[in-house]
VEXTI-427097 format. One record per atom (N, C-alpha, C): residue number from 1; chain; atom name; x, y, z. Coordinates in Angstrom, 1 decimal, always signed. Atoms other than C-alpha are relative to their C-alpha. Layout:
<nodes>
NODE/NUM/A/CA/X/Y/Z .
...
</nodes>
This chain:
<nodes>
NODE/1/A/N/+0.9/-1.2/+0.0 .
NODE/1/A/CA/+0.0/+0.0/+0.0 .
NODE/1/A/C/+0.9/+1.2/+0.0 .
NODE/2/A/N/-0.8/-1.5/+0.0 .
NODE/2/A/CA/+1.5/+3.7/-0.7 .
NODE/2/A/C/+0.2/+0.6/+1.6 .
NODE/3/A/N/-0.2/-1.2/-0.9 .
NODE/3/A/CA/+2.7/+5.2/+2.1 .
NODE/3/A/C/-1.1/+1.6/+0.3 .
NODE/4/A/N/+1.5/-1.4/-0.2 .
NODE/4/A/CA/+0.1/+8.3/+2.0 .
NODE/4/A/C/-1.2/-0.4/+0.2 .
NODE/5/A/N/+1.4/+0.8/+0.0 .
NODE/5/A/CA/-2.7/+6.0/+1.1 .
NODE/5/A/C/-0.3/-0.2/+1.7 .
NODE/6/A/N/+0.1/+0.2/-0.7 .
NODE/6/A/CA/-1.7/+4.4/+4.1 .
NODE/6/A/C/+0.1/+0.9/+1.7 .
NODE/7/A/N/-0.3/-0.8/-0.8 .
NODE/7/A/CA/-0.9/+7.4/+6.6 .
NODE/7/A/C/-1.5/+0.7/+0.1 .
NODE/8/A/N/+1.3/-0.9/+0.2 .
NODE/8/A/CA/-4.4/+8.7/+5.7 .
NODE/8/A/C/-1.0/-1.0/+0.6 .
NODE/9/A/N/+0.6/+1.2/-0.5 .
NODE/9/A/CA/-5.9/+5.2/+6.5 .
NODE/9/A/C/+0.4/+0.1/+1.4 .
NODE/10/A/N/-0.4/+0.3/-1.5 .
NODE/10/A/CA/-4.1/+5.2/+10.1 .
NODE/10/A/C/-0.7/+1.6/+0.7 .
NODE/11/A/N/+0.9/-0.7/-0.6 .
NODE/11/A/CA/-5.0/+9.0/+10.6 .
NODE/11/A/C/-1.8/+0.1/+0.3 .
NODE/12/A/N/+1.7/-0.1/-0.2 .
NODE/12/A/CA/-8.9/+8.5/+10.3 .
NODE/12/A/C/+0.0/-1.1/+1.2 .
NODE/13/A/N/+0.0/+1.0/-0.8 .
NODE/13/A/CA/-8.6/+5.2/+12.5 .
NODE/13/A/C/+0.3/+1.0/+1.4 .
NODE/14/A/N/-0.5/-0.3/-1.0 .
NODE/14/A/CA/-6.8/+7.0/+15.2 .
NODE/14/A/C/-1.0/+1.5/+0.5 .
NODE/15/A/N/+1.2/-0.7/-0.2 .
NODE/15/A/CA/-9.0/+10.1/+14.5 .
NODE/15/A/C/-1.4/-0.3/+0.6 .
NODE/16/A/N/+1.0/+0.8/+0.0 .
NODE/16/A/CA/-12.1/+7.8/+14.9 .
NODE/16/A/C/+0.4/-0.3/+1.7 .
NODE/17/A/N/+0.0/+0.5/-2.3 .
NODE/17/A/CA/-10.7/+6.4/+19.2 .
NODE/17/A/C/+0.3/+1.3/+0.0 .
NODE/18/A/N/-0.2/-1.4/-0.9 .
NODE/18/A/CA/-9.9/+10.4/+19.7 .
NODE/18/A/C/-1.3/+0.2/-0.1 .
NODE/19/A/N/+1.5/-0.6/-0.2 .
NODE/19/A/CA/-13.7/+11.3/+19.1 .
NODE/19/A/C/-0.8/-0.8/+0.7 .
NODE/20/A/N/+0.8/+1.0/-0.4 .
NODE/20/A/CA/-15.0/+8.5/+20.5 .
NODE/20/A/C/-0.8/-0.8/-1.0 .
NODE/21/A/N/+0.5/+0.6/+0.8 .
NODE/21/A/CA/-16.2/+6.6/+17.6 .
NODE/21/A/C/+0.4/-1.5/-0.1 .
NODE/22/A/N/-0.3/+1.8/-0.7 .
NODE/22/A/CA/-14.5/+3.3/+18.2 .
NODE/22/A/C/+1.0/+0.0/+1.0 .
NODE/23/A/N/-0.4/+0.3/-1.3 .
NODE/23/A/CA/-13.5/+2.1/+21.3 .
NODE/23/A/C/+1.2/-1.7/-0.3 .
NODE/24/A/N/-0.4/+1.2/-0.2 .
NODE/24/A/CA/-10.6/+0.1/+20.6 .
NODE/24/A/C/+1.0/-0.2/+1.1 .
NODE/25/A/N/-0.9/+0.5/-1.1 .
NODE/25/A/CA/-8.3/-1.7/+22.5 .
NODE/25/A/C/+1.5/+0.5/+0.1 .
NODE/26/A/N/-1.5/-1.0/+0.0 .
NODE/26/A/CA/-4.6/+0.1/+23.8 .
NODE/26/A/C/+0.6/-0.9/-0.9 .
NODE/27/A/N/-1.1/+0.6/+1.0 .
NODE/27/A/CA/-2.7/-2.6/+22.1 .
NODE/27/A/C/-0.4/+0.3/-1.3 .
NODE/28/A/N/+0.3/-0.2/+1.4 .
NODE/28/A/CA/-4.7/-1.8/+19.0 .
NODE/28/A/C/+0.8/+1.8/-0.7 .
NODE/29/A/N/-0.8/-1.7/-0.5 .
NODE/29/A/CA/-3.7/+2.1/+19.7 .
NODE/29/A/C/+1.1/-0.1/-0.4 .
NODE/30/A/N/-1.0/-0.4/-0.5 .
NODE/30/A/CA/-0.9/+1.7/+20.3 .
NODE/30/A/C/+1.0/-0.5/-1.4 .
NODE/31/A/N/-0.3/+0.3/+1.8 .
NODE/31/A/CA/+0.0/-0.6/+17.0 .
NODE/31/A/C/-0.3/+1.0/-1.2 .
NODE/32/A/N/+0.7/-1.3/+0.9 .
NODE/32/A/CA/-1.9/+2.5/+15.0 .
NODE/32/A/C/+1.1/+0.7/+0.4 .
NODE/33/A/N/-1.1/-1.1/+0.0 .
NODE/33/A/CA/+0.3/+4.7/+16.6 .
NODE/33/A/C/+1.2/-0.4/-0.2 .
NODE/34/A/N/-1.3/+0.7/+0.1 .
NODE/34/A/CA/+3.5/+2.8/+16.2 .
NODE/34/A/C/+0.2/-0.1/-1.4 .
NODE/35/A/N/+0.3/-0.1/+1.2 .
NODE/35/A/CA/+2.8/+2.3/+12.4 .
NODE/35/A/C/+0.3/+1.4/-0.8 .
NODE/36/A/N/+0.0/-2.1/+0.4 .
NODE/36/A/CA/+2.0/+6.3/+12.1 .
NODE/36/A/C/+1.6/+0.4/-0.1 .
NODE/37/A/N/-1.2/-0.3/-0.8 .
NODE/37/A/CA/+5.4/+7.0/+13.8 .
NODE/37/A/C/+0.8/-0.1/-1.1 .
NODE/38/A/N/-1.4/+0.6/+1.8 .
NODE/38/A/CA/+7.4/+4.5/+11.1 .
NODE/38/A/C/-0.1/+0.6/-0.8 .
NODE/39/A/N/+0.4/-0.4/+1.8 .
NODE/39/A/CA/+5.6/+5.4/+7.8 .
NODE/39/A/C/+0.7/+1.7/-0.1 .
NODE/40/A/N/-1.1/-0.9/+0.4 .
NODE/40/A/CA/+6.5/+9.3/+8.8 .
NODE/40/A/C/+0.8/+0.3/+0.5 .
NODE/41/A/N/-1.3/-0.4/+0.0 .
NODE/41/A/CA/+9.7/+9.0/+9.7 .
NODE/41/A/C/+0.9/-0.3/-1.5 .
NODE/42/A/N/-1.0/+0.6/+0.8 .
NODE/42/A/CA/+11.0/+7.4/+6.6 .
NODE/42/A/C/-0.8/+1.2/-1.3 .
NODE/43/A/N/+0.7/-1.3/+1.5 .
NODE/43/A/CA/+8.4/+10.3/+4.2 .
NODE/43/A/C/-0.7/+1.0/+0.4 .
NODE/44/A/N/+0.8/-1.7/-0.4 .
NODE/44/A/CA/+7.0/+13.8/+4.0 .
NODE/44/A/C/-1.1/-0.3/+0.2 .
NODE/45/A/N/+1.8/-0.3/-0.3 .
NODE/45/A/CA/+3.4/+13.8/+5.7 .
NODE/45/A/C/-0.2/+1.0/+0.9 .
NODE/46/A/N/-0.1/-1.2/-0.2 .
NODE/46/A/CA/+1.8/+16.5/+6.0 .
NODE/46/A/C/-1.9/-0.3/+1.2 .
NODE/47/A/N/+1.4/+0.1/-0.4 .
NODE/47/A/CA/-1.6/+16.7/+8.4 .
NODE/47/A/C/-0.5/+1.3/+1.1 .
NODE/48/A/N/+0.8/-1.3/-0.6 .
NODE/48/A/CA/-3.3/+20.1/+9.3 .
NODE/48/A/C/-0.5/+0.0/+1.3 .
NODE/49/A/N/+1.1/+0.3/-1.4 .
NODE/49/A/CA/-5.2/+18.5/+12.3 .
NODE/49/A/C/+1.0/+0.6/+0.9 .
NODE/50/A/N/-1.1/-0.7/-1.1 .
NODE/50/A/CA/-3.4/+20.5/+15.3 .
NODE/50/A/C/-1.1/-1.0/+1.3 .
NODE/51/A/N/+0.4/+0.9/-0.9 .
NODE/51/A/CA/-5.7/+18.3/+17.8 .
NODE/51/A/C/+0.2/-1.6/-0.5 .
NODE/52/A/N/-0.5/+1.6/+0.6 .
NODE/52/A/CA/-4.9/+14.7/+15.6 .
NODE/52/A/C/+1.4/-0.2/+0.4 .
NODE/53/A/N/-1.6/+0.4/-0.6 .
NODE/53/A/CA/-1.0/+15.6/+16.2 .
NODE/53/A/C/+0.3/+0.0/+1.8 .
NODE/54/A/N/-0.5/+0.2/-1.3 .
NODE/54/A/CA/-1.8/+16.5/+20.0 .
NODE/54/A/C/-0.4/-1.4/+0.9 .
NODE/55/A/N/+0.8/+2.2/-0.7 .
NODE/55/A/CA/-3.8/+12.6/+20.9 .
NODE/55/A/C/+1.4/-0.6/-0.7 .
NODE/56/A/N/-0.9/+1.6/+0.3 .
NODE/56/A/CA/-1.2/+11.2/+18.7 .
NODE/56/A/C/+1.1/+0.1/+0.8 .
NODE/57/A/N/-1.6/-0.4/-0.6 .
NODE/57/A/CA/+2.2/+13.0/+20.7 .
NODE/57/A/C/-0.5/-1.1/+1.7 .
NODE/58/A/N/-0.3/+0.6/-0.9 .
NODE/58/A/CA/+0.3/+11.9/+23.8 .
NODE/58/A/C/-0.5/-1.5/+0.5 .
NODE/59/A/N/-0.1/+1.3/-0.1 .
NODE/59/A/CA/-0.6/+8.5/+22.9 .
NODE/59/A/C/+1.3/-0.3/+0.1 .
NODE/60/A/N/-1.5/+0.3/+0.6 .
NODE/60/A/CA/+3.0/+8.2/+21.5 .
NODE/60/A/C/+0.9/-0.2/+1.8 .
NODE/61/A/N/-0.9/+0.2/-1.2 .
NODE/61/A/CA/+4.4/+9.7/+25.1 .
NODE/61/A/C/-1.0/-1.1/+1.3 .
NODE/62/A/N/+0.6/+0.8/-0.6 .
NODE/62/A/CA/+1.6/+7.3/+26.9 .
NODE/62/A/C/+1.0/-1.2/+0.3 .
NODE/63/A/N/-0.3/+1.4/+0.3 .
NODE/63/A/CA/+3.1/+3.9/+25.3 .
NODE/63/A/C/+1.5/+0.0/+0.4 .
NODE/64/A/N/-1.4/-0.4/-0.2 .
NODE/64/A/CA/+6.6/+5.3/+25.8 .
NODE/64/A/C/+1.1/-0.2/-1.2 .
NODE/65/A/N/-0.8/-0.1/+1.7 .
NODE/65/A/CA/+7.7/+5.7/+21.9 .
NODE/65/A/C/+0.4/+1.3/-0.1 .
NODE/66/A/N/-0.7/-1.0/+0.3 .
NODE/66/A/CA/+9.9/+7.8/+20.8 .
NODE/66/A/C/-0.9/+1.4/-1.1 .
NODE/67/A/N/+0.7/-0.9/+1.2 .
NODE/67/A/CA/+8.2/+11.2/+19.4 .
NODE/67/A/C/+0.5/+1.2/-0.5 .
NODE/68/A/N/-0.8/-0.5/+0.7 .
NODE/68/A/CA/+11.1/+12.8/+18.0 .
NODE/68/A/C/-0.2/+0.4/-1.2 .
NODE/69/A/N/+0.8/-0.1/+1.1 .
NODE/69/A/CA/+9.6/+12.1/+15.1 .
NODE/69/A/C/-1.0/+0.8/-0.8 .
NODE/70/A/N/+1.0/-0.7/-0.3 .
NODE/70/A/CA/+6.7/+13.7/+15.7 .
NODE/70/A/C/+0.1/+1.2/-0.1 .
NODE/71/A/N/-0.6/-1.7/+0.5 .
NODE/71/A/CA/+8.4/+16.7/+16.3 .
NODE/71/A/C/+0.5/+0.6/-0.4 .
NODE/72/A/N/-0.4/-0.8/+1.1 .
NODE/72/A/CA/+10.5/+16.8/+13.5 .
NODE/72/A/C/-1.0/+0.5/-1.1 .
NODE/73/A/N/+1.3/-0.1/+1.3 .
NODE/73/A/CA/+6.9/+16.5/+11.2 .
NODE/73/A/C/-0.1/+1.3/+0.5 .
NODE/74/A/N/+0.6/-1.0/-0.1 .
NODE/74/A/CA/+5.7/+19.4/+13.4 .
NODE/74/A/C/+1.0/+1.5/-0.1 .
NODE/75/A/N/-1.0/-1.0/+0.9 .
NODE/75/A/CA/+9.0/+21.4/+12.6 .
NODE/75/A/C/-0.3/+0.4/-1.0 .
NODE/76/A/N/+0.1/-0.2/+1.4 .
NODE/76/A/CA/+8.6/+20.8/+9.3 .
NODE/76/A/C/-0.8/+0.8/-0.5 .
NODE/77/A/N/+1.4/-0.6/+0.4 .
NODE/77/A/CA/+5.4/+22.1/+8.8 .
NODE/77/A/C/-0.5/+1.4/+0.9 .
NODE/78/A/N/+0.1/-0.9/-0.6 .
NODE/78/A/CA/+5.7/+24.9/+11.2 .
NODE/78/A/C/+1.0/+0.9/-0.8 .
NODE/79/A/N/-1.0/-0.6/+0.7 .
NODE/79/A/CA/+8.5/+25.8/+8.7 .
NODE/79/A/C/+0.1/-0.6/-1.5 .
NODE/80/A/N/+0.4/+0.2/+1.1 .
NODE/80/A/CA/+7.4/+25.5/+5.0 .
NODE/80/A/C/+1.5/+0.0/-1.1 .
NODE/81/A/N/-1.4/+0.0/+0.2 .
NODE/81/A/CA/+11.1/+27.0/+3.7 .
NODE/81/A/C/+0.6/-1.4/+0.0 .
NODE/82/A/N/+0.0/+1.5/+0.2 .
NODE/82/A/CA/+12.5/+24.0/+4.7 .
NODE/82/A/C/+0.3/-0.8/-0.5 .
NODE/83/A/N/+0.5/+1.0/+1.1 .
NODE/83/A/CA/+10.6/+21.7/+3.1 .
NODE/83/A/C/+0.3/+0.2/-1.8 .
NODE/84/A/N/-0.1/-0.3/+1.6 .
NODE/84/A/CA/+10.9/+23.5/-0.1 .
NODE/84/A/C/+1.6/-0.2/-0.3 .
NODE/85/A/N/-1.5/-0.3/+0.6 .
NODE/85/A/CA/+14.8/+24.4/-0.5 .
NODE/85/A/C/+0.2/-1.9/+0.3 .
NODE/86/A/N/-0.6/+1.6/+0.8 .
NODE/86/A/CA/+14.9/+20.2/+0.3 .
NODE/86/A/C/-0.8/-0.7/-1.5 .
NODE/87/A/N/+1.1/+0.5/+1.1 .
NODE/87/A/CA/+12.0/+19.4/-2.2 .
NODE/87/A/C/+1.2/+0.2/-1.1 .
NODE/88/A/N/-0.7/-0.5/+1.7 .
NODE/88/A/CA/+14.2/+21.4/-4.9 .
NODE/88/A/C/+1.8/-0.4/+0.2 .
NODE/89/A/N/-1.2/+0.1/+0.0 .
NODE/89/A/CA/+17.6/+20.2/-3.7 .
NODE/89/A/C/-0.3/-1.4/-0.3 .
NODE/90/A/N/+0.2/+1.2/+0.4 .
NODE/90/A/CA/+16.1/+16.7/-5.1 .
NODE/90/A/C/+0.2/-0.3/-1.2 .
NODE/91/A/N/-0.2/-0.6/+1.1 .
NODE/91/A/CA/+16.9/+15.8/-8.3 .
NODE/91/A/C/-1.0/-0.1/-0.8 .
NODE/92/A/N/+1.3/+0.2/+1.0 .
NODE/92/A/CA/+13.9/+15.8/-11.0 .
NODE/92/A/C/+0.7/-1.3/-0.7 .
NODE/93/A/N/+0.2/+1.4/+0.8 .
NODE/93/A/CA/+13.1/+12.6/-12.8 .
NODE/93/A/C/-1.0/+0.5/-1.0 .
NODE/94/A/N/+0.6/+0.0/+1.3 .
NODE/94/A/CA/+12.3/+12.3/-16.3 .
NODE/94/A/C/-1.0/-1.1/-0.3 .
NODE/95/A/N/+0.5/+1.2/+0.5 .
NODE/95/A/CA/+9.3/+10.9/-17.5 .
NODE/95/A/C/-0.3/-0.1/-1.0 .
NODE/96/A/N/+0.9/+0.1/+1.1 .
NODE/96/A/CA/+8.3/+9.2/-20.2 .
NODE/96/A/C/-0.8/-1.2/-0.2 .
NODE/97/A/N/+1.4/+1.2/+0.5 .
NODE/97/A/CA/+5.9/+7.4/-22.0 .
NODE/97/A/C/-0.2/+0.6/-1.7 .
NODE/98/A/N/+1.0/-0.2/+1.1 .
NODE/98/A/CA/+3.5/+7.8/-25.0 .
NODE/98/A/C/-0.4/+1.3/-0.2 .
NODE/99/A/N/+0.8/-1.1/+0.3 .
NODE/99/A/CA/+2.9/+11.1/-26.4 .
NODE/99/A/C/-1.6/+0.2/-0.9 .
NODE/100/A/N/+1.6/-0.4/+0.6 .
NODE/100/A/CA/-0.8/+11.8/-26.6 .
NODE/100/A/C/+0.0/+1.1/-1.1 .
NODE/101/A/N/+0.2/-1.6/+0.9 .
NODE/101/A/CA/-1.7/+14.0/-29.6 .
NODE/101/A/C/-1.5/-0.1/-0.5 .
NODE/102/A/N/+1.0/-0.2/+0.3 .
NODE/102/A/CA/-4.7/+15.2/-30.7 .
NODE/102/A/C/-0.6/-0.4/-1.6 .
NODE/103/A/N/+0.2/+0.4/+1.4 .
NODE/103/A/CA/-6.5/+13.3/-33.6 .
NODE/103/A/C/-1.3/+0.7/-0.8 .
NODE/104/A/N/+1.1/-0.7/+0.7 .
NODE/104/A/CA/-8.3/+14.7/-36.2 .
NODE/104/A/C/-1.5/-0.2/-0.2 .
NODE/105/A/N/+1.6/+0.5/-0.3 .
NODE/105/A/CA/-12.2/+14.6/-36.0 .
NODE/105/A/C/-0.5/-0.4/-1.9 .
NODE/106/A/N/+0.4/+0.2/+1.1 .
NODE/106/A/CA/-13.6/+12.6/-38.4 .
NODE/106/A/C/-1.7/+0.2/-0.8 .
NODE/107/A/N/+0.9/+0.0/+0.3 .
NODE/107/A/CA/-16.1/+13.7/-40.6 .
NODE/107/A/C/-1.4/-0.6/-0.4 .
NODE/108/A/N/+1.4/+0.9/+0.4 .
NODE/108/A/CA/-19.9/+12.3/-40.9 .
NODE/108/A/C/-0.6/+0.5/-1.6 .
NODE/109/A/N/+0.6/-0.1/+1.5 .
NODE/109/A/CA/-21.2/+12.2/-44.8 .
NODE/109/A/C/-1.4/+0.5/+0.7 .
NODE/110/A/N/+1.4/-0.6/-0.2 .
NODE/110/A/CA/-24.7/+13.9/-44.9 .
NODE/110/A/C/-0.5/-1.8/-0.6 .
NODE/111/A/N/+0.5/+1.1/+0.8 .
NODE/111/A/CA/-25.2/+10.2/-46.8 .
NODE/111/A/C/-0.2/-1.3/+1.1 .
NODE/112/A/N/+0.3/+1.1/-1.1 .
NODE/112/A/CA/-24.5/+8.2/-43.5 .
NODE/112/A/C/-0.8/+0.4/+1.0 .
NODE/113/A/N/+0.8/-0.8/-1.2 .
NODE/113/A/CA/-26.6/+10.9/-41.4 .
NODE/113/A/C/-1.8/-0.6/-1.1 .
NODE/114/A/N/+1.1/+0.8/+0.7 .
NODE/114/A/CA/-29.5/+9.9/-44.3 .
NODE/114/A/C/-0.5/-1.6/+0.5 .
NODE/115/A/N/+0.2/+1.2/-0.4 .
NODE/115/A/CA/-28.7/+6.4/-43.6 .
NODE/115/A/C/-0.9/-0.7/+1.2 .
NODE/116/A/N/+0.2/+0.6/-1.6 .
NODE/116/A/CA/-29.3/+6.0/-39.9 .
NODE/116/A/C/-1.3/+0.6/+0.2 .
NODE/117/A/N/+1.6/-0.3/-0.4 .
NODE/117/A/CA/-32.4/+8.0/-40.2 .
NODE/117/A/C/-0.7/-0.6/-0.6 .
NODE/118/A/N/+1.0/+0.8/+1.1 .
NODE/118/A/CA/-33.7/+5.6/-43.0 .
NODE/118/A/C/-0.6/-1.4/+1.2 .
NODE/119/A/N/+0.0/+1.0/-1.1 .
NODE/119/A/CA/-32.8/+2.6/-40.4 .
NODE/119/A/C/-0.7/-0.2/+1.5 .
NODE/120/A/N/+0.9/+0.0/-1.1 .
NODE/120/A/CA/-34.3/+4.1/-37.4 .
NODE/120/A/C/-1.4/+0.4/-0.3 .
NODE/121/A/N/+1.1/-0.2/+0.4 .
NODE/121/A/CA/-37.4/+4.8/-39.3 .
NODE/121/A/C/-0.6/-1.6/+0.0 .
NODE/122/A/N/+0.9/+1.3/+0.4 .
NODE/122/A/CA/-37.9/+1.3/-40.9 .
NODE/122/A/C/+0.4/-1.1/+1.5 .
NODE/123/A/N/+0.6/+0.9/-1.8 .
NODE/123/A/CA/-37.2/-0.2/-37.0 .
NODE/123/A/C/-1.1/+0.5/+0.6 .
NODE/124/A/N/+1.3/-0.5/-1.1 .
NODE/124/A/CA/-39.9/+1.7/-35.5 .
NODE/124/A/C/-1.0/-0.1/-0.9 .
NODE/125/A/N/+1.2/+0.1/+1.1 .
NODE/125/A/CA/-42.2/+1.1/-38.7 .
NODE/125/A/C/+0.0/-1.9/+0.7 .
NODE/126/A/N/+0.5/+1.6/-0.3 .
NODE/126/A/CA/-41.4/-3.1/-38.0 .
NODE/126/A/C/-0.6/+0.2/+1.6 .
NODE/127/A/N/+0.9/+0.3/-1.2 .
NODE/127/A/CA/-42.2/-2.6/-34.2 .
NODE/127/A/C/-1.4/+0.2/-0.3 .
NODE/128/A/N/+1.6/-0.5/+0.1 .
NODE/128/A/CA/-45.3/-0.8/-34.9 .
NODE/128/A/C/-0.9/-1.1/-0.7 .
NODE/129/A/N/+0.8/+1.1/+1.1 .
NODE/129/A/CA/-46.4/-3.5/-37.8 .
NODE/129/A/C/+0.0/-1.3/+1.0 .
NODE/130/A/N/+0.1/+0.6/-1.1 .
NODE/130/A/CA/-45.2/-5.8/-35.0 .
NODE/130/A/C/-1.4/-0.3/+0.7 .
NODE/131/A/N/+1.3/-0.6/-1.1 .
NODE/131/A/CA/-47.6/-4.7/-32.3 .
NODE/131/A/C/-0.9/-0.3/-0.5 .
NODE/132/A/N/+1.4/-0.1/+0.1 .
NODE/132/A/CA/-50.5/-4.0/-34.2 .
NODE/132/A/C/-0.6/-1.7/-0.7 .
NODE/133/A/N/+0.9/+0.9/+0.3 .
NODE/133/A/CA/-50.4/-7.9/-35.7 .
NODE/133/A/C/+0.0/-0.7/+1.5 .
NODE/134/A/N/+0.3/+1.3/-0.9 .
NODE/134/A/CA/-50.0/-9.6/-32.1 .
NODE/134/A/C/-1.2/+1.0/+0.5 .
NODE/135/A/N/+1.3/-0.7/-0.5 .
NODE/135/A/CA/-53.1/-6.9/-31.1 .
NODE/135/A/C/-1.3/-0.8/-0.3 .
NODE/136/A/N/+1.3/+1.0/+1.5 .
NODE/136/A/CA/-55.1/-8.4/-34.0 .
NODE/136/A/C/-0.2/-1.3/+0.5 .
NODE/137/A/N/+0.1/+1.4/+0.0 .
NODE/137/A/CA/-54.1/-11.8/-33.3 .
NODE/137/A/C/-0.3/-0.2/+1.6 .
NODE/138/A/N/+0.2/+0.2/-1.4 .
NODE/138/A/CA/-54.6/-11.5/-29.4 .
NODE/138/A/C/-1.4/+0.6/+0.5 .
NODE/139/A/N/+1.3/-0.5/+0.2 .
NODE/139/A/CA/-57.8/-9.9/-29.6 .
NODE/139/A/C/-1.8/-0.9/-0.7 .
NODE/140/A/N/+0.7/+0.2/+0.5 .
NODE/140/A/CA/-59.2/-11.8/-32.4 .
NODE/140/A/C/-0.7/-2.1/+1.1 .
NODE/141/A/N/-0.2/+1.5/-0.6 .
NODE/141/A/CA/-58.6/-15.2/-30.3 .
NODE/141/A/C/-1.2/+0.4/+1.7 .
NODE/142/A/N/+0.6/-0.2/-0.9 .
NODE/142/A/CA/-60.6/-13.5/-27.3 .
NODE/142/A/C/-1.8/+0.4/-0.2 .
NODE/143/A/N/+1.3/+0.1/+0.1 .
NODE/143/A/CA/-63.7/-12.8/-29.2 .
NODE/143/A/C/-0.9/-1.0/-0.7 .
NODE/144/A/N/+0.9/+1.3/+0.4 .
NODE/144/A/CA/-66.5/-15.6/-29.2 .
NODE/144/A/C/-0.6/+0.1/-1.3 .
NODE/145/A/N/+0.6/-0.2/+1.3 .
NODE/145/A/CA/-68.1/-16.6/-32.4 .
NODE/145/A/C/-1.4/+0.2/-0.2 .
NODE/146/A/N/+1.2/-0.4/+0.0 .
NODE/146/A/CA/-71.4/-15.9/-33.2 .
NODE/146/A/C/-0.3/-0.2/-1.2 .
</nodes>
C-alpha cells in the first residue's frame, strides 16, 4: 500500500478512538500509533489536524515511543522553507511514455446521417407493424363466435 494511502488510512482510524467513535483496545492504539510513527519517519506527511497531532504525541508519550519524530513533522510544517529548498535540492526525474496527440475529427457524410435515419425509421415502422399484428391476433382469439 503507498505510504500516503496508508498514513491517511491510520489517521482517520486513530481520528475515529480520539472522538469516540471506536472504542478500541490500547494494544490496538498503540499498534496504529507505532505504524504512524514509522511510515513518517522514513516520508514527508503532511496533516493540518493541530488536535490529531496533540492525541497522537500523547498517545506516542503514553506507550513510551519515541516522538522525535513527531516533532520533527511538526517542525517541518511549522517551517514550509525548509521543506521547499529540500524538495528542490532533489533531483527531477524524467518521464516518459507515449505522447498523446490530438486526432483529427472525423467527418460524418450527410449520406451516413441519411442512412441512420432511413434505419431508425424502418425499426420503428417493424415494431409498430409488429404490435398492431399480435393486437389483432390477441384480440381476435378473445372474441366468441357468433
Amino acid at each position: 500500500m503507498h505510504h500516503y494511502t496508508m498514513t491517511e488510512l491510520l489517521e482517520r482510524l486513530i481520528e475515529a478512538v480520539r472522538k469516540g467513535y471506536w472504542e478500541a483496545s490500547e494494544e490496538t492504539v498503540q499498534a496504529l500509533v507505532e505504524k504512524y510513527l514509522e511510515i513518517i519517519e522514513n516520508n514527508d506527511v503532511y496533516t493540518p489536524n493541530e488536535k490529531f497531532k496533540t492525541f497522537l504525541e500523547n498517545k506516542a508519550t503514553g506507550f513510551g515511543l519515541d516522538i522525535s519524530v513527531l516533532q520533527a513533522l511538526n517542525e517541518r510544517q511549522a517551517n514550509p522553507e525548509v521543506l521547499e529548498s529540500s524538495a528542490s535540492a532533489k533531483q527531477s526525474v524524467k518521464v516518459e511514455g507515449v505522447k498523446l496527440e490530438k486526432q483529427p475529427e472525423q467527418e460524418m457524410k450527410e449520406e451516413d446521417d441519411d442512412m441512420t435515419i432511413i434505419w431508425i425509421t424502418m425499426a420503428l415502422l417493424g415494431v409498430l407493424i409488429i404490435g398492431f399484428f399480435y393486437e389483432l391476433l390477441t384480440h381476435r382469439k378473445g372474441v366468441p363466435a357468433t
